[in-house]
N, C-alpha and C positions, 0 to 999 in steps of 0.2 A: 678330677677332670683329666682330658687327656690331651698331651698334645698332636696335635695331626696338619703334617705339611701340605698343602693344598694348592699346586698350581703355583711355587714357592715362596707360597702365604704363610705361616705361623697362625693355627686357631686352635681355641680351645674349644672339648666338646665334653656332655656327660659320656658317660661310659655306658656302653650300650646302645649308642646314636647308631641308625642308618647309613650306611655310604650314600643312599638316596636323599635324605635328609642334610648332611652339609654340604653337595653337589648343587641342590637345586636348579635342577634341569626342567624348567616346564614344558618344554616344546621337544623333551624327550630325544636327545641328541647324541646322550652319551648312552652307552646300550651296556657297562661291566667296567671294572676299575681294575686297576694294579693295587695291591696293597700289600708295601712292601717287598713287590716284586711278585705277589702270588696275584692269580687270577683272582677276583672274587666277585660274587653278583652284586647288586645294587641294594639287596635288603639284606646283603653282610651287615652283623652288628658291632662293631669297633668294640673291641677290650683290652687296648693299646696304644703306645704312640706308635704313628707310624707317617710313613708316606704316602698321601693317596696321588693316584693318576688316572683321571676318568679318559675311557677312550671308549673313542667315536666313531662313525661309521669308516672313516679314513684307517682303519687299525684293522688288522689280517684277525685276531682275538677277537676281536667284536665283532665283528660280520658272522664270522664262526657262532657265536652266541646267537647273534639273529638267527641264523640259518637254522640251527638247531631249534629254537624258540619257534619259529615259524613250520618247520615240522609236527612240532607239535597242534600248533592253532590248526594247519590241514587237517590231520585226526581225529582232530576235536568238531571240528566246521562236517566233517564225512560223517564220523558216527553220529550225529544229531540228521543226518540230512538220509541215511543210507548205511541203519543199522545195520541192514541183515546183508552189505556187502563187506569183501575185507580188501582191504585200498594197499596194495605196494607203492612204496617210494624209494626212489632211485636218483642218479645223478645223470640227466640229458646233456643234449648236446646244447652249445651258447652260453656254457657254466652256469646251468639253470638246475630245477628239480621238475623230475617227470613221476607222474601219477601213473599206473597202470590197474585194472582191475583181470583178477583170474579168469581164462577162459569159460564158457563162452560171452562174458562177459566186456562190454566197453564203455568207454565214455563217449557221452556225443556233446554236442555245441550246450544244448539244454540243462544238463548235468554239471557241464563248465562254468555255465552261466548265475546255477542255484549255489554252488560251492563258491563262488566267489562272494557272492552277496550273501553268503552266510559268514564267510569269514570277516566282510566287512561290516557285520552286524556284531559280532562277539570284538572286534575292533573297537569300535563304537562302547561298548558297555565296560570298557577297559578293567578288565577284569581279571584279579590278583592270582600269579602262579607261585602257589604255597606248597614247599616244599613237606613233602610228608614218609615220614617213615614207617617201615616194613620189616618183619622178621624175611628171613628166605622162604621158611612154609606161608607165612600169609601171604608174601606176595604172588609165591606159588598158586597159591588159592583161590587169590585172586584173580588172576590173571587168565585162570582156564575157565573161572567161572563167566568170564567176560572174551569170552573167546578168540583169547591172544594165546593164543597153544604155542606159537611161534618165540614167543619171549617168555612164555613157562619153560621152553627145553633150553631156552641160554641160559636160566639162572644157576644151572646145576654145575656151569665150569665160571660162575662167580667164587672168588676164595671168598669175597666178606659174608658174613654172616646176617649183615643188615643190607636192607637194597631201601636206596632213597627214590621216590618217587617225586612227581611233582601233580596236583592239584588244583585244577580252575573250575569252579561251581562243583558241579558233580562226577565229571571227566576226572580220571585217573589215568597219565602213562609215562615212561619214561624214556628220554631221550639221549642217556650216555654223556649230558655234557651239560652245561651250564646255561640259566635261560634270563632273559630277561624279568623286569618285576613284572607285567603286567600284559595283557592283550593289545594296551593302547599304544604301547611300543613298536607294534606291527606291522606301520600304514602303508609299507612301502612294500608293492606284489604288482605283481601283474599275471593275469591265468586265462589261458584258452588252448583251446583242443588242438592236437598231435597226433597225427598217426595214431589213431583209435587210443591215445589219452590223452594227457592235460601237462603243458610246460606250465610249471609256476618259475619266475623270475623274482629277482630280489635284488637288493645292491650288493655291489662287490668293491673294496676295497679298492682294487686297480683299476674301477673305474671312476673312482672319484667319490666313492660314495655314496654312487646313482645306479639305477639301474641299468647295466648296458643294454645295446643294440642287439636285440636280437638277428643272430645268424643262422640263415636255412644250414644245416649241415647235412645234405641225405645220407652221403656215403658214411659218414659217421654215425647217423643214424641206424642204419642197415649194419653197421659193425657193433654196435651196443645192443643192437634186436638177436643176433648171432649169440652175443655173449652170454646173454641173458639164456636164450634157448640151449647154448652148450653146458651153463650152468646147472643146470635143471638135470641134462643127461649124463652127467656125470656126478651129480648128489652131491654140488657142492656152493648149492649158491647159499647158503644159509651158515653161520660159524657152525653150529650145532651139527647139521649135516655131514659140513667137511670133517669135523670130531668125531663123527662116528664114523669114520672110515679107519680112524686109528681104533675105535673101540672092537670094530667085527673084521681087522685086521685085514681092508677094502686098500689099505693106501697107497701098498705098491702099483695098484690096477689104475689111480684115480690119478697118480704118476705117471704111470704110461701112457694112460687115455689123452694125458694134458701133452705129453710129449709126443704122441702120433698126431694130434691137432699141429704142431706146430711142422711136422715134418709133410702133414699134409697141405699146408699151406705153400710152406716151401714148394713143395711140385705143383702145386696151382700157378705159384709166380713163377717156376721153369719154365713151365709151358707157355706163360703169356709171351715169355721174353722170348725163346725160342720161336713162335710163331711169327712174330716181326724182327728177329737177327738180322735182316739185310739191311735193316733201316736204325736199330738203335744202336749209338756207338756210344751215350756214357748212360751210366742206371745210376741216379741222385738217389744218396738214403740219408734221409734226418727225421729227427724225432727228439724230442724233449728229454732234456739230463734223466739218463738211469734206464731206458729202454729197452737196454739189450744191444744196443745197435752194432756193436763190434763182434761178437758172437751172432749176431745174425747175419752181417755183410761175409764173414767166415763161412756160414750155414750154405750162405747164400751162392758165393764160391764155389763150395763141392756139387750143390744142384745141378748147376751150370758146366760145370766141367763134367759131371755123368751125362749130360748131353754133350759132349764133346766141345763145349763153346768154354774156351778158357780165358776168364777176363784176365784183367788187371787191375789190382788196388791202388789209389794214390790218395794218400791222407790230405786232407785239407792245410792240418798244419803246417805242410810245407810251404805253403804260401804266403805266411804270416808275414807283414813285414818288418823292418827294421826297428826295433823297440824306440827311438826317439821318434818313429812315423808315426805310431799305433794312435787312434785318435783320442781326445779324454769323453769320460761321460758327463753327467750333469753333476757329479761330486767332484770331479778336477781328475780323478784315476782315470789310468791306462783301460779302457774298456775294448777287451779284446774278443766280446763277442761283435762288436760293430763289422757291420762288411767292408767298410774300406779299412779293419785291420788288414785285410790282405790283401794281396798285391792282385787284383781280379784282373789287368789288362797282362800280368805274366801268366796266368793261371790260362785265362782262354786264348794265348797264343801258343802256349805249351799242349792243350787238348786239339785244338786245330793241328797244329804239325802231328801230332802224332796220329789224329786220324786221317791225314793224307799222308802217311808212311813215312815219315822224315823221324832223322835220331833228334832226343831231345835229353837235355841235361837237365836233370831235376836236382832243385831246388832241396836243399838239409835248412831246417830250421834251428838255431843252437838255443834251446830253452835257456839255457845259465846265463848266453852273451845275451841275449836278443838279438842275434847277427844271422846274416842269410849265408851258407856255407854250400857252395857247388855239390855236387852230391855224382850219382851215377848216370850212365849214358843208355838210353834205353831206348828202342825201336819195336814197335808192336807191326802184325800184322792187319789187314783189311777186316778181318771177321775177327778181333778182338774186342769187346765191349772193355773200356775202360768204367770201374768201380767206385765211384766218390761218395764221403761218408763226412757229415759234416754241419753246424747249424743251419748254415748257409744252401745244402744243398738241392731246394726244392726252389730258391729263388731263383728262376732268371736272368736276374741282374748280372750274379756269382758268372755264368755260363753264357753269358751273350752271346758271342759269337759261334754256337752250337744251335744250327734250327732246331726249332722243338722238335720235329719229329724223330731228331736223332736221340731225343730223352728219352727215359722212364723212371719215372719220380716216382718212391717207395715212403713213405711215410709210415713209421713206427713207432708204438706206445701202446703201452698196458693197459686195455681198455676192460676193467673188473666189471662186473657184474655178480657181486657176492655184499651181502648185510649182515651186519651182527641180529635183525631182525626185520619185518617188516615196513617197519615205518625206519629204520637205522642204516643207511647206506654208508660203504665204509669207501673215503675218495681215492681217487686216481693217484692224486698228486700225494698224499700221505703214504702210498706204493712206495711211489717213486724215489722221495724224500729217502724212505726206510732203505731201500738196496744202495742209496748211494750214501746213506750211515754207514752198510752194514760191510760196501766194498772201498771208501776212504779208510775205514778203521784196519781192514787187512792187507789192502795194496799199500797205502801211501800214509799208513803211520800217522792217520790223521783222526782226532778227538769228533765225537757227536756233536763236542759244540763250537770243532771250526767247522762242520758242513754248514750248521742248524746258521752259523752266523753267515756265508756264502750264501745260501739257497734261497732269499732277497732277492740278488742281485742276481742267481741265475731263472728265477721266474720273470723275472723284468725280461732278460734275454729272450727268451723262450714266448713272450707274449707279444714279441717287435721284431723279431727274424723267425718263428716257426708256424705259431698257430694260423699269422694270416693265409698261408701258403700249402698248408694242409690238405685241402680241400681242394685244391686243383693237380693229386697226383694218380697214377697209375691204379697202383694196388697201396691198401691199408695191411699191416700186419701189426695183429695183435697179438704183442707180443705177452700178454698177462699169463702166468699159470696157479688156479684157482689154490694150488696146495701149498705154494712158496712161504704164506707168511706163518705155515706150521713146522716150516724151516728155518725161514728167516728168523725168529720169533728169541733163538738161544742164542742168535749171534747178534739181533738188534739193543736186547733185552742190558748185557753188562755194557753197552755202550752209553744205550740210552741214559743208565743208573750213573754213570761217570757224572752226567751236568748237575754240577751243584747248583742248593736254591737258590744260591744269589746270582747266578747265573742270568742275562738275560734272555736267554733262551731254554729256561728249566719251565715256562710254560708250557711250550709244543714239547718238550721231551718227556713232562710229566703225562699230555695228552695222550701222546701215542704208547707209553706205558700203558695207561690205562685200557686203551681198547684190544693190546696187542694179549693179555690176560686172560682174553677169553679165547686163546687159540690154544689147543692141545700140542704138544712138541713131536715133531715127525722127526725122522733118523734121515741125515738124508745119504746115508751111502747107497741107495736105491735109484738118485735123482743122477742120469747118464753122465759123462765128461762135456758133451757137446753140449747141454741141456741150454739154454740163457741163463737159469737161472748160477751155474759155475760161474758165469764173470764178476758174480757180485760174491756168493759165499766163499769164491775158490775149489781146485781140481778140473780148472777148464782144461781140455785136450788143444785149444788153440794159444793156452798163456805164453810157450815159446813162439809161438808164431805170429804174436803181439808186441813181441818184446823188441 
């Protein structure tokens, strides 16, 4: 017998029991368990004492399972319905999944309507996802013979030798990650047509659970359409693809391509901002931890002064207030992304004088005291745009006393459009996460598993002072470069390896091991000083003038 901690119960089990089996979940609530701290699906067979810990759709790990899990049932639910199409899946906007079919190909209301009622039909038959193994040739073999050509050419930069599959009725495919027991675990979708394809929604952790409110996003929309098509022309929306730019020795070109994108963007937002210079006097840049945003408000800088218009930068943080001010969050801590950390009625009587030409004494913020410290005396001209960079910076609230017209609100993030396969979209935020692993560890002497333990509390931020505000700015810059994570990959790689299994955070750091494995390693002495991507690996041409 064994014994096993449950919910900090004491039970005994045979050996060999189900995690499904002593959970007894009938209403299907828990989606994947801890055990012993490691991830494990619900029809793990215990051969140990250990601790289990069933989690629920409230758990960031479980949702994730879902999500994955529920990939697969769309696959499943297409190919029965629309063999002879081959169905991409991606990540839309409203933290949804979006369907798209290959040109000239689309979805309409009709097709929305048969895929969902098929999925609610294999729902219904709650039927068992049995994990099944594979040599590398048979899955090879497979896989072309069923005409996944797309996930035949990723198995060739798999190291294992075996490739686990999973198995419902006759459907065979694999999803990179961990899946619930059954079909009837699924219930919770919602699907209808987009923009010639299909949002499927699902629950999300940060909302409860539930499915959130869907949000029209077009502009984001239109920037993920973009991505998607730049992908494609630069041969790199697939792993396998961007790999073979290392293999036929493409990568210096798929480098430059990704870095004249960005420099061409740059001159798109010169010219926006140049064309209304009489009128804008501050340019708001925020975007989500890890975006680039300091290398681009730099970027951003020289644009603007090649048109002879020379801003001025003023960091946010100077406004922070008095560390016994700063307000608490729902744990009792100093939550200093809240917006009344900073002093917002000195903030906007400080941009008002300066845009009606008066000196003004800026504010030093002293990290070590938490103390506000005079700083320097400074006087701009009429046709100087002042530069603010900041969570805060797209809300209004931050900037009141500045009519909007004299804004322009930049909102930036790595908006990817790149899969390890067709049905396998690889996310935003596991980007994001990875650069700010991979520039904690080389800036600020900081361990993968004090980001992984932080990065909690900075999505909480980022989901109550950015995403609402997103969608009402200027210009979008996307700041993603498709080749980065075969950069990123050698300096994420010994980070990630640091989190021990006892670790509570050695689940996401084993995840993104895992999928970072299928990236070939790129050199990056090729990748420019200015690049975005230097603020994270290092050799930026702007680090003294950050410092």
């Amino acid at each position: 017998m064994l014994n096993i901690t449950l919910n900090n119960q004491q039970i005994q089990v045979p050996k060999g029991t189900r995690l499904m089996d002593i959970i007894q979940d009938e209403n299907k609530q828990f989606l994947v368990a801890k055990v012993n701290n490691r991830l494990r699906e619900l029809t793990y067979a215990l051969t140990f004492d250990a601790t289990v810990e069933p989690l629920s759709y409230l758990s960031s790990d479980a949702i994730k399972v879902y999500e994955t899990s529920l990939r697969y049932l769309i696959s499943m639910a297409f190919r029965n319905l629309y063999p002879e199409l081959q169905l991409k899946i991606s990540y839309g906007i409203s933290r949804s999944i979006f369907l798209s079919l290959p040109s000239p190909h689309k979805f309409d209301s009709k097709m929305a309507r048969a895929l969902q009622e098929e999925m609610q039909r294999l729902v219904a038959l709650d039927m068992p996802f049995e994990r099944y193994t594979m040599t590398k040739e048979e899955a090879y073999d497979y896989l072309v013979a069923h005409n996944y050509s797309d996930k035949a050419q990723v198995l060739q930069y798999r190291p294992d030798k075996i490739c686990h599959f999973y198995k419902c009725g006759e459907f065979i495919n694999y999803m990179y990650g961990y899946m619930v027991p059954s079909t009837g675990y699924l219930k919770l979708f919602k699907v209808f047509v987009y923009s010639n394809g299909v949002i499927v929604q699902y629950p999300r952790h940060e909302a409860g659970g539930k499915i959130p409110v869907f949000n029209d996003e077009p502009t984001f929309a239109r920037v993920l359409k973009n991505s998607y098509a730049w992908a494609r022309r630069c041969k790199s929306h697939y792993v396998f693809d961007m790999n073979k730019h290392l293999e036929n020795d493409t990568y210096v070109d798929c480098i430059n391509m990704n870095e004249t994108l960005h420099n061409n963007m740059l001159h798109e937002l010169g010219e926006k901002i140049e064309s209304d210079i009489e009128n804008i006097r501050l340019i708001c840049i925020a975007g989500p931890s890890s975006s680039g945003k300091t290398t681009f408000s730099n970027r951003l800088r020289i644009e603007l002064m090649s048109r002879g218009i020379n801003p001025l930068r003023i960091s946010l943080d100077m406004y922070y207030k008095n560390r016994d001010d700063i307000p608490l969050d729902e744990f009792g801590e100093k939550d200093f992304e809240h917006i009344d950390a900073l002093d917002v009625e000195l903030f906007n009587e400080h941009m008002t004088a300066l845009i009606e030409g008066e000196e003004v004494e800026l504010p030093v913020y002293k990290f070590g005291t938490g103390r506000l410290a005079t700083g320097e005396k400074i006087r701009i001209s009429k046709d100087t745009p002042i530069i603010i960079e900041g969570i805060h910076a797209l809300n209004d609230q931050l900037s009141h006393a500045i009519p909007k017209h004299q804004k322009f609100k930049i909102y930036i993030a790595p908006q990817f459009q790149i899969n390890i396969d067709m049905h396998n979209p690889i996310s935003f935020t596991d980007i994001r996460l990875l650069r700010r692993i991979v520039r904690d560890r080389k800036y600020r002497n900081s361990s993968a598993e004090r980001t992984l333990e932080m990065w909690p509390s900075v999505r909480r931020g980022e989901f109550k002072w950015i995403y609402p505000y997103q969608e009402g700015c200027n210009f979008v810059f996307n700041s993603a470069l498709t080749y980065e994570l075969c950069v990123m990959k050698k300096y994420a790689l010994p980070a990630l390896r640091e989190v021990q299994s006892d670790s509570p955070h050695f689940i996401t750091a084993n995840r993104l091991i895992k999928f970072l494995k299928y990236f070939s390693d790129m050199d990056d002495k090729w990748v420019p000083c200015n690049s975005l991507l230097r603020e994270f690996i290092g050799g930026s041409c702007f680090a003294e003038v950050d410092e």
